[in-house]
ZAMARGU-4260 file (C-alpha; in steps of 0.2 Angstrom, whole numbers, plus 5000, padded with zeros to 4 digits):
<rodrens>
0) 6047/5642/5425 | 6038/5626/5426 | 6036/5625/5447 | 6029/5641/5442 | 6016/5634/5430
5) 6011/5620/5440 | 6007/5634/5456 | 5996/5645/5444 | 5985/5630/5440 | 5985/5623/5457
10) 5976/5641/5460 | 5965/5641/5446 | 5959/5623/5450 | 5955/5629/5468 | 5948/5644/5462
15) 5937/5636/5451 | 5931/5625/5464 | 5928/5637/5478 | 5918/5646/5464 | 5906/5631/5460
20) 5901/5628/5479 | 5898/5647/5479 | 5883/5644/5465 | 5878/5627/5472 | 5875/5631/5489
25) 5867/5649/5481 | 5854/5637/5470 | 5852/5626/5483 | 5844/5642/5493 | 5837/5651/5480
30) 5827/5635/5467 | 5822/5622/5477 | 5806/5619/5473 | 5793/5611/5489 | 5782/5598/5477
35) 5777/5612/5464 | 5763/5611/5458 | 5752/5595/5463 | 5736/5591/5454 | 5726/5577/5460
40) 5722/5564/5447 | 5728/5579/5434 | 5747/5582/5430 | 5756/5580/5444 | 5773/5586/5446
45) 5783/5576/5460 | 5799/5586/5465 | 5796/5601/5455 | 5809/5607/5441 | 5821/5601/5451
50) 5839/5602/5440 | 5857/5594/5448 | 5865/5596/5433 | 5850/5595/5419 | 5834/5596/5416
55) 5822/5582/5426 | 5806/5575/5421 | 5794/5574/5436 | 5783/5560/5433 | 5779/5565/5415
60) 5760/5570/5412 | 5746/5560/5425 | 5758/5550/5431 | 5753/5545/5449 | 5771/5540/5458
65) 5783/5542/5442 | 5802/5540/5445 | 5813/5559/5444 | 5826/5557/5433 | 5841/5562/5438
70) 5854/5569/5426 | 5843/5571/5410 | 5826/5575/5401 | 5817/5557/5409 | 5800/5552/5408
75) 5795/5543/5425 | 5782/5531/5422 | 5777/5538/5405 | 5757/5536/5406 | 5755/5521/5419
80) 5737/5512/5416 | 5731/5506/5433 | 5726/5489/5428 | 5723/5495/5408 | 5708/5502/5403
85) 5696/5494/5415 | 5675/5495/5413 | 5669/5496/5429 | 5655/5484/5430 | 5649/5489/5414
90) 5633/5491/5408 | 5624/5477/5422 | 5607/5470/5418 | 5598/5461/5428 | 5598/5444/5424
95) 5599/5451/5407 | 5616/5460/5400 | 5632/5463/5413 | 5647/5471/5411 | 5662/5468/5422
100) 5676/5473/5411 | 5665/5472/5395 | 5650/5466/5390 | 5647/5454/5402 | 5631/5443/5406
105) 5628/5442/5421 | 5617/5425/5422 | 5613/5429/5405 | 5594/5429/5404 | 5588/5418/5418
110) 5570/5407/5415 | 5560/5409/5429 | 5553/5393/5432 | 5549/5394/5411 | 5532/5396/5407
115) 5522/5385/5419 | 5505/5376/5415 | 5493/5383/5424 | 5484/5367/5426 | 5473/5372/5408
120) 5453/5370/5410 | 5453/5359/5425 | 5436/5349/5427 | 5431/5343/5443 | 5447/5329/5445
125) 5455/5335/5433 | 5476/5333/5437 | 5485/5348/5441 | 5498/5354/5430 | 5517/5350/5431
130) 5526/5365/5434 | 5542/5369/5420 | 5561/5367/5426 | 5569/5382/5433 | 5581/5391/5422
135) 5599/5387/5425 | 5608/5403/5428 | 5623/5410/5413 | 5641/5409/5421 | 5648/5428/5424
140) 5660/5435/5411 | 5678/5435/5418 | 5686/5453/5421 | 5699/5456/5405 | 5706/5474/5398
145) 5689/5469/5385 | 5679/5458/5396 | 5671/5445/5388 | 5654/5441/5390 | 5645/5427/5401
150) 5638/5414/5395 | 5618/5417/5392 | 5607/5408/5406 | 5598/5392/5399 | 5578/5395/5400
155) 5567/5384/5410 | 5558/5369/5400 | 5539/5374/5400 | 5527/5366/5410 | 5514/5355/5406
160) 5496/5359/5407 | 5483/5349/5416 | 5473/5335/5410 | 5456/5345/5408 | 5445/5335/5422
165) 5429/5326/5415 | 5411/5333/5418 | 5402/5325/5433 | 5388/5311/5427 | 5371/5319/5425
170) 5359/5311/5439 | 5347/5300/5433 | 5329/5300/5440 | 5323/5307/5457 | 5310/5322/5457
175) 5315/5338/5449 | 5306/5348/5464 | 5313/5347/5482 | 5305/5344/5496 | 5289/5336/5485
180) 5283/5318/5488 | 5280/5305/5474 | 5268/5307/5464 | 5265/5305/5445 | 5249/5297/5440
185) 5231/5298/5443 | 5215/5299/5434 | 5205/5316/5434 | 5190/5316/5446 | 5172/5319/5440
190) 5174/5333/5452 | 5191/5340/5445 | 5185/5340/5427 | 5167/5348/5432 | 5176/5362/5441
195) 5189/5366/5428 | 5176/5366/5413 | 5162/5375/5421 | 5151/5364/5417 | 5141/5348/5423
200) 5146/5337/5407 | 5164/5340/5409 | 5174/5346/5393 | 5169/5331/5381 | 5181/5331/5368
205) 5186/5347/5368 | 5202/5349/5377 | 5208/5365/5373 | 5205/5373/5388 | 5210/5390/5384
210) 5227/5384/5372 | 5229/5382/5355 | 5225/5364/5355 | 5222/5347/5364 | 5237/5342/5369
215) 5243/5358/5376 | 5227/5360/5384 | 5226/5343/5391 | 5242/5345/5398 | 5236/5362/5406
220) 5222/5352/5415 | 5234/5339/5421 | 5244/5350/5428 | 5232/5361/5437 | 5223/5346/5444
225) 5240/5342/5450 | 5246/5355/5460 | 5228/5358/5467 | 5230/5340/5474 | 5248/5343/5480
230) 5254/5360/5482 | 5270/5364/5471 | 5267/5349/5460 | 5265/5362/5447 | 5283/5363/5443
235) 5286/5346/5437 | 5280/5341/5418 | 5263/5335/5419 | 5257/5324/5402 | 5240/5320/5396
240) 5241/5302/5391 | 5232/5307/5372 | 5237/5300/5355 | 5234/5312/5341 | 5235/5311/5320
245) 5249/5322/5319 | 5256/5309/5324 | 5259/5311/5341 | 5258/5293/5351 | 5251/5296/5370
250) 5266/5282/5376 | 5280/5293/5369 | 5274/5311/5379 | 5274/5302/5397 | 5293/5298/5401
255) 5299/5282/5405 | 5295/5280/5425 | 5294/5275/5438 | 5275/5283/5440 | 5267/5285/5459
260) 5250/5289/5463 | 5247/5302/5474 | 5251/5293/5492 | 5263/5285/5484 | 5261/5270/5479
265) 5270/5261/5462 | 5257/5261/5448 | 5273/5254/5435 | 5292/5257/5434 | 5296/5255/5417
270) 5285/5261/5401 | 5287/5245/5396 | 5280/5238/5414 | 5268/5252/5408 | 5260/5246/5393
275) 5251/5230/5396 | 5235/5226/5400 | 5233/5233/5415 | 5248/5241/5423 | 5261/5231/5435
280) 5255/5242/5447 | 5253/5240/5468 | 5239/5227/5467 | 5229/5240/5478 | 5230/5251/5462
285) 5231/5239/5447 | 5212/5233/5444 | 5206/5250/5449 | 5219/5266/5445 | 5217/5281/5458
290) 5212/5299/5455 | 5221/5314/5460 | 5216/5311/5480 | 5224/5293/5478 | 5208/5284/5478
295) 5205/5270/5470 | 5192/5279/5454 | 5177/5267/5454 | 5169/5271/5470 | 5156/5261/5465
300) 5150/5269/5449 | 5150/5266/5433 | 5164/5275/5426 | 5179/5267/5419 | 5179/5273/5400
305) 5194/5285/5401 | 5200/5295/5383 | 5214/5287/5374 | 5212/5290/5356 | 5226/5274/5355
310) 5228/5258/5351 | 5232/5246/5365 | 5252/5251/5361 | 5248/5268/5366 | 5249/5275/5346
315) 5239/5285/5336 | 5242/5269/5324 | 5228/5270/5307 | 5218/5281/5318 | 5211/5298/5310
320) 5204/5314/5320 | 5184/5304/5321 | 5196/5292/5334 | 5202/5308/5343 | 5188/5321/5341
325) 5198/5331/5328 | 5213/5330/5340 | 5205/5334/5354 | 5198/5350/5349 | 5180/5349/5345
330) 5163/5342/5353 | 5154/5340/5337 | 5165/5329/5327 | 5154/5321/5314 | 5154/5301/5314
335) 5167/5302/5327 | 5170/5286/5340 | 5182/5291/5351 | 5195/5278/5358 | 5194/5274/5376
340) 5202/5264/5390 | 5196/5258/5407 | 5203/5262/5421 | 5195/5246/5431 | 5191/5231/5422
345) 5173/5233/5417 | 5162/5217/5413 | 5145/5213/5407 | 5145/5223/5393 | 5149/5243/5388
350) 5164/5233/5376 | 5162/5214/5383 | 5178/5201/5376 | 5195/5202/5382 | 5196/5220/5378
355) 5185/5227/5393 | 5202/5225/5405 | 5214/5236/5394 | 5217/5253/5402 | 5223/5260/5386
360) 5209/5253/5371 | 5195/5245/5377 | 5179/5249/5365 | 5174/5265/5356 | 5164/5282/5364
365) 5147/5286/5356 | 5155/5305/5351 | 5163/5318/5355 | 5149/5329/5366 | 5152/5334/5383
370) 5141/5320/5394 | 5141/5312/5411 | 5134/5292/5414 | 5135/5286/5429 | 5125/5274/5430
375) 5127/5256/5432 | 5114/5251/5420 | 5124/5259/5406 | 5111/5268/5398 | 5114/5285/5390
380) 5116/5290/5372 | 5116/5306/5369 | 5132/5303/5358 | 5144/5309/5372 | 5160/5304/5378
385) 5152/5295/5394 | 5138/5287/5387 | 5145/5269/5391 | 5151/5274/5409 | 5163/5290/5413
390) 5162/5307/5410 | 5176/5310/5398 | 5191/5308/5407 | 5209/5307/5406 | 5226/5302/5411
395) 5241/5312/5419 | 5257/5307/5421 | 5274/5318/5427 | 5289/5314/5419 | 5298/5313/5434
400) 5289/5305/5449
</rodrens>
């Protein structure tokens, strides 16, 4: 009865075992499954629903290269962070802001050579400016699941400016007109003053000569003379040498030298030089001061009263408008004595003393009236400015030579 037992489970056993072979070898035919479904970079299933026993896992959701479990419900891999949650290079700036795995600088922001001095104003000399330090660049952030941010760039020191350069010296002297000669003196001819005043007598005391007054009118004259005498002369300054009550002295209008005659030849280099007796002039020149030609004036005829209207300082000084014919505006100043000068030292009369070698105040005229004297026995008295020897002339001097 037992033996009998035993056999029927030995059969059962083997029975039971054929049985199960049967079914794996029919699910090995029949459920295999070749990958399944593969999604790349989605949810990838590596092996299928593959079951020896249970039910597997394959690779959970997204997981790239998960392990199958075998022999249960196994997550392989779980969710598997290629290197965490990495920025790729971010937000990059350049040489501002950068990102590489966060916010990152990236050399921070980077001074250029900062602001450099452009030299400032530079004047003619002047040092040019030192340029500014270059920026240091920022160190880059270091790579971490947050990134963290390089340090920001150090900016450039700014430059210095330049020293502003110093103006150049103004020159001193030398003709204002290129190409002209020196010349900056002389006495107007009898010839000169006829031509110019239409008339015989000259202008007398009346100067204006088509201005509003003396001096400018005087000046007007000078100049003309001038440039008729040397072409382009015109364009430097021309002054009558006149003293007026305004006041207006005759030795503050005419510059302060050097003065040349018309061929060149010193007549004095300093107004103080200037103002003395007679010039310290070319001793050609000193006793006998040249006209517009550059001749000596006398040519041997009594005419060396010259206008001045000044006292021997070449001032107006107490003098009133009878010592300047109304200022040099008027032929028929009552009571008027003009001042005059000589141009060469006259002697034997027409002012006698000391007095008759200053160029600048020698005597009084007889008045103001247009008149012409030549003559060596003085003579004359129609109560004209060259009744004593002249013809009412005057002196012009440049202010540049």
């Amino acid at each position: 009865m037992m033996q009998s037992r035993s056999t029927s489970r030995v059969v059962l056993s083997m029975t039971l075992v054929i049985g199960v072979s049967a079914c794996l070898s029919g699910a090995s035919t029949e459920n295999d499954g070749a990958g399944g479904t593969r999604a790349s970079g989605g949810t990838a299933s590596t092996g299928g629903t593959t079951s020896s026993g249970g039910i597997a896992s394959a690779g959970g959701t997204g997981a790239s290269g998960g392990t199958t479990s075998t022999g249960g419900t196994t997550g392989a891999g779980g969710t598997r962070a290629s290197g965490g949650t990495t920025s790729t290079g971010g937000t990059t700036s350049s040489g501002g802001t950068s990102a590489s795995g966060g916010s990152t600088s990236a050399g921070g922001s980077a001074s250029s050579g900062g602001t450099t001095g452009a030299g400032g104003t530079t004047g003619s000399g002047g040092a040019p400016a030192t340029g500014g330090a270059t920026g240091r660049a920022g160190s880059s952030g270091r790579v971490t699941s947050t990134g963290r941010g390089g340090a920001i760039g150090v900016g450039g020191a700014q430059g210095t400016g330049g020293t502003p350069g110093t103006g150049g010296t103004p020159g001193t002297g030398g003709s204002t007109v290129t190409g002209l000669a020196k010349f900056s003196f002389f006495v107007t001819s009898i010839e000169a003053m006829r031509r110019l005043s239409n008339n015989q007598n000259g202008f007398g005391g009346d100067l204006r000569y088509g201005e509003a007054d003396g001096l400018a009118g005087a000046d007007k004259i000078c100049t003309e003379i001038a440039e008729s005498s040397m072409a382009g002369s015109s364009a430097k300054v021309w002054r009558a040498f006149l003293s007026t009550t305004a006041p207006v002295n005759a030795a503050d209008r005419v510059g302060n030298g050097p003065w040349y005659d018309r061929i060149g030849r010193l007549v004095a280099d300093s107004k103080a030089n200037l103002i003395q007796t007679r010039p310290k002039a070319d001793a050609a020149i000193a006793n006998d001061l040249p006209n517009e030609n550059g001749t000596p004036n006398h040519q041997n005829v009594d005419n060396h009263d010259v206008l001045t209207g000044s006292t021997t300082a070449g001032q107006i000084g107490n003098a009133t408008t009878t010592s300047t014919c109304n200022d040099w505006t008027s032929t028929s100043v009552s009571g008027a004595k003009p001042i005059i000068g000589h141009s060469w030292p006259r002697s034997g009369g027409g002012g006698g003393g000391d007095s008759a070698a200053h160029w600048i105040n020698a005597h009084t005229a007889a008045g103001c009236a247009a008149s012409v004297n030549l003559s060596t026995s003085m003579g004359g008295g129609s109560g004209g400015v060259g009744d004593g020897g002249g013809y009412g002339a005057i002196y012009c001097f440049a202010l540049s030579p």
